[in-house]
N, C-alpha and C positions, 0 to 999 in steps of 0.2 A: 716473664710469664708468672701470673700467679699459683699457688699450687691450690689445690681441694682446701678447704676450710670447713673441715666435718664438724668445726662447731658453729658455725656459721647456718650449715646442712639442718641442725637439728635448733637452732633458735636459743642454743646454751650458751654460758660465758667458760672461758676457759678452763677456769677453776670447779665447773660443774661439780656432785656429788655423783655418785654412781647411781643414786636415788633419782637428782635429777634427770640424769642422762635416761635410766631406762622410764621414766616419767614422759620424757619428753618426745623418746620414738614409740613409745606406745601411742599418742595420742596425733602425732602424723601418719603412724602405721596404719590408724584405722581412718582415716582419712582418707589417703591414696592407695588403701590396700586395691588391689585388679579385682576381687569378688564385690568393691564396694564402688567399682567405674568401671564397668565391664564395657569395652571398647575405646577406652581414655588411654589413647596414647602417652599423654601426657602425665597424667596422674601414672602409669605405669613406670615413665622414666623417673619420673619424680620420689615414687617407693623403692627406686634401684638406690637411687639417691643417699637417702637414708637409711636405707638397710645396710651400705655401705660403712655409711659414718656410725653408724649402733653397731657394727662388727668388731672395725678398728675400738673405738672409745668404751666398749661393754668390756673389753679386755685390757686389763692392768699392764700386761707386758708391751702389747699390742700401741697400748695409747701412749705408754712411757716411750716408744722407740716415734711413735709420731709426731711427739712435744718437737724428739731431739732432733730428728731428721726431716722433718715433714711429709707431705703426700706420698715421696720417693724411700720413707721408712721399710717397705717391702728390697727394694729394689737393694737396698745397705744391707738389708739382713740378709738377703741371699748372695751377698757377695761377700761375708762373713763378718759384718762391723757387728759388735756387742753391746751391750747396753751402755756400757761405762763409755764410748761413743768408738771413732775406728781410729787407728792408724798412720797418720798424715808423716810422718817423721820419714818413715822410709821413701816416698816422693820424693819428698823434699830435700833430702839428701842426697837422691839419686846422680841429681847436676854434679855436688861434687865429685861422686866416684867416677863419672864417666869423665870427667875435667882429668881426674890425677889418673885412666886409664889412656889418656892420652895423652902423657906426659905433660898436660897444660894445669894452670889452675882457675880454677873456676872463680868469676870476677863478684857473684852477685849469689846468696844462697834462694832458692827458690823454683820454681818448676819450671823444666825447658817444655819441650815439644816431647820428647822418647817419656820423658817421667806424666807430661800431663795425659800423652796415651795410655801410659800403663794404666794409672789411675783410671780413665773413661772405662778402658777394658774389665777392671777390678769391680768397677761398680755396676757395670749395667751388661755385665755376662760377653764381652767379647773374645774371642781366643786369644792369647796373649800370642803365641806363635804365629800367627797369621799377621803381626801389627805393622810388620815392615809392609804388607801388602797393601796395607791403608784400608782392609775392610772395617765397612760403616753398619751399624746397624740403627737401622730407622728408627724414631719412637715418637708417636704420637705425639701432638703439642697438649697443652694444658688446656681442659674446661675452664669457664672461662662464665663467672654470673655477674650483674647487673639486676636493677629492678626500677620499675615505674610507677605511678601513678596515674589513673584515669576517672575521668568523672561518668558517672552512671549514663549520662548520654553515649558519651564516647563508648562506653559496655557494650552499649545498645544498637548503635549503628555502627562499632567496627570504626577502627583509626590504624594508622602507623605512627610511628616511632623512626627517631633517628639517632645513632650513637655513632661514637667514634672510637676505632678499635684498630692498632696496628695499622697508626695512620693512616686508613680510610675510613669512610662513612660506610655505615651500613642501615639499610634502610628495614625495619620487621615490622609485619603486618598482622593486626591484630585483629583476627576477627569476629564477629558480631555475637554478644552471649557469652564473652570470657568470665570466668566466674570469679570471685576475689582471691587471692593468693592462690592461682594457678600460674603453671610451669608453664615456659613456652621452650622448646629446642631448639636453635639454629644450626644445622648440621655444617660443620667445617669453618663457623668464622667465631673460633677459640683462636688458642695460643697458636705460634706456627711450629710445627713440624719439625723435628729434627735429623739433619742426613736423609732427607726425602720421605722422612714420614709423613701422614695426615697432618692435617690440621685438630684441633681438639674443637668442640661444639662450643658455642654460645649460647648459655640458661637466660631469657628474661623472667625474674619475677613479676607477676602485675598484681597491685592493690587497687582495690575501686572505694573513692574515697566516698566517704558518707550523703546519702543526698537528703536535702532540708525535707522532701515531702513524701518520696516513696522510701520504702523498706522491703527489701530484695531478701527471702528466703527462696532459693535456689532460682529455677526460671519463672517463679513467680513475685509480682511485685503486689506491695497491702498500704494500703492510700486509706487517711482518715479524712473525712471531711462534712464539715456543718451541713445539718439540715435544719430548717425553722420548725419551729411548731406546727404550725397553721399545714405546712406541706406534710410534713410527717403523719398529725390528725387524718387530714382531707385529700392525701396523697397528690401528687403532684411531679414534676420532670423539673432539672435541673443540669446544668452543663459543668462538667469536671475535664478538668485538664488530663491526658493520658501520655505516654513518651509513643504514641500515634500522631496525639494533637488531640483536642476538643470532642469530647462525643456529649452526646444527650443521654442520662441514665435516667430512667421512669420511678416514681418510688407510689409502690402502694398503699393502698388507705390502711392505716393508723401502722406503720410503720415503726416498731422499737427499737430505741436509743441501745446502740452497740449490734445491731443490723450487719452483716455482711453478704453484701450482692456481690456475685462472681460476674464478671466480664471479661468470656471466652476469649482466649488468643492477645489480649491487650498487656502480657504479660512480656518476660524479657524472651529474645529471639535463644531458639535449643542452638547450641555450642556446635558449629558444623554440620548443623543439620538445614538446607533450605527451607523456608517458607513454613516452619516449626516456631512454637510460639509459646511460652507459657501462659498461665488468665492473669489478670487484673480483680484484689479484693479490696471493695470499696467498704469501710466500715461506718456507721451512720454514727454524727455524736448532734444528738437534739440541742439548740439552741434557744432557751428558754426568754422570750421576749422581757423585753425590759423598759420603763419608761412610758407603762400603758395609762392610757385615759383612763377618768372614771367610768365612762360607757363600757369599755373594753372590761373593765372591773367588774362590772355591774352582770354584764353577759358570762364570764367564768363563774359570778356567785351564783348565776341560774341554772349554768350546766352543772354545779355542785349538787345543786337542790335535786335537781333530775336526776342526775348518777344514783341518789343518797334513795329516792326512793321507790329508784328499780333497782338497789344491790337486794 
């Protein structure tokens, strides 16, 4: 199982500054804070997340004891190991004295069964008294992340995924309006369980990788696209591709370059929400003709003449 990777959590390298670190959960913090996605489940666990990893790693003693011990660093310190690290000698020896209390000697040094209980018991709060009775205590298995890639269609209409985890397949579905580096939870297919514990959840990260023509600020999508002269002037209709498919957009007379016409609902689908839709902005870039006749020539030098003497 792997354990937490609270710098992994925060997008740090390990050697962060304390600079970087509170840098770097201030600017997830205000991302997934619950006042900034009021009813994002997601975005909620996802600010557990990191508030987590900025608790542990904001504190010197805290992150010293995490280097040494990892995720399970709480669970050492309250079973008394120190900074300077714990213990292991008196386990480890254990074999022998129980070898020469039974008038034997012990063939190999290292930890039998009575020494590697003590030890479980030592570190994760068991009664030592009760050991002969074989009581277990459960513990959760380990979260457990992964992360993907999706192309802006796949955003749009909702995909699965498939991974392989604790040799099976598991299959997560991704639904329609995922936004870029959101949190997805899998409840229960993390790490496994221990002594009958839960299982730990499974995080996917999803990235929606760049697309050549739209540009996605939140559920709305902004599409640049030529318009001629002639149409722009004397307005005119013209067909633009949408993630709907093909619509007809009307463009009014004398229409200016850098124009943006909204198109209700052709926008990305709202995250969970049915039949929710963000718009479509269309931004107009004039296409100035090229390669004109003299006649064509002759007709702009006259509409000059005219402009010049009704300015």
């Amino acid at each position: 199982m792997v354990y937490k990777d609270y710098y992994k959590d925060l997008g740090i390298v390990k050697n962060a500054t304390p600079d970087e670190i509170k840098k770097a959960y201030r600017k997830l913090a205000k991302k997934y804070h619950p006042d900034n996605n009021s009813g994002d489940k997601t975005a909620e666990e996802r600010f557990k997340v990191i508030s987590e990893a900025n608790e542990v790693l904001s504190d010197p003693e805290k992150r010293k004891k995490y280097d040494q011990f990892g995720a399970d660093w709480k669970k050492y310190e309250e079973a008394g190991a120190q900074p300077g690290g714990f213990d292991w000698s008196k386990y480890a020896n254990s074999r022998d004295s129980h070898a020469r209390r039974q008038g034997g000697r012990a063939q190999q040094p290292g930890f039998d069964e009575d020494s590697f209980s003590d030890l479980f018991e030592t570190l994760f709060g068991q009664r030592s008294g009760q050991r002969r009775a074989k009581r277990s205590v459960a513990i959760k298995g380990e979260d457990m992340q992964t992360e993907t890639t999706l192309s802006l269609e796949e955003a749009f209409q909702g995909t699965t995924r498939l991974f392989q985890f604790n040799a099976q397949t598991i299959k997560i579905t991704v639904k329609p309006g995922i936004a870029d580096q959101q949190m997805l939870r899998v409840a229960g297919q993390g790490g496994t369980g221990f002594n009958g514990g839960p299982n730990g959840d499974l995080y996917l990260f999803v990235k929606i990788a760049p697309h050549a023509d739209f540009h996605r600020k939140g559920n709305d999508l902004h599409l640049d696209i030529p318009v001629d002269l002639y149409t722009a002037v004397l307005g005119g209709k013209s067909q633009i591709k949408t993630m709907k498919g093909k619509v007809t957009v009307s463009f009014p007379q004398g229409t200016p370059n850098g124009k943006e016409l909204r198109l209700k609902g052709l926008g990305m689908p709202v995250y969970g929400k049915k039949n929710e839709f963000g718009n479509l902005y269309v931004k107009v870039n004039i296409i100035l003709p090229d390669h004109l006749e003299e006649i064509e020539l002759d007709l702009f030098r006259q509409l000059a003449v005219l402009k010049s003497q009704h300015a």
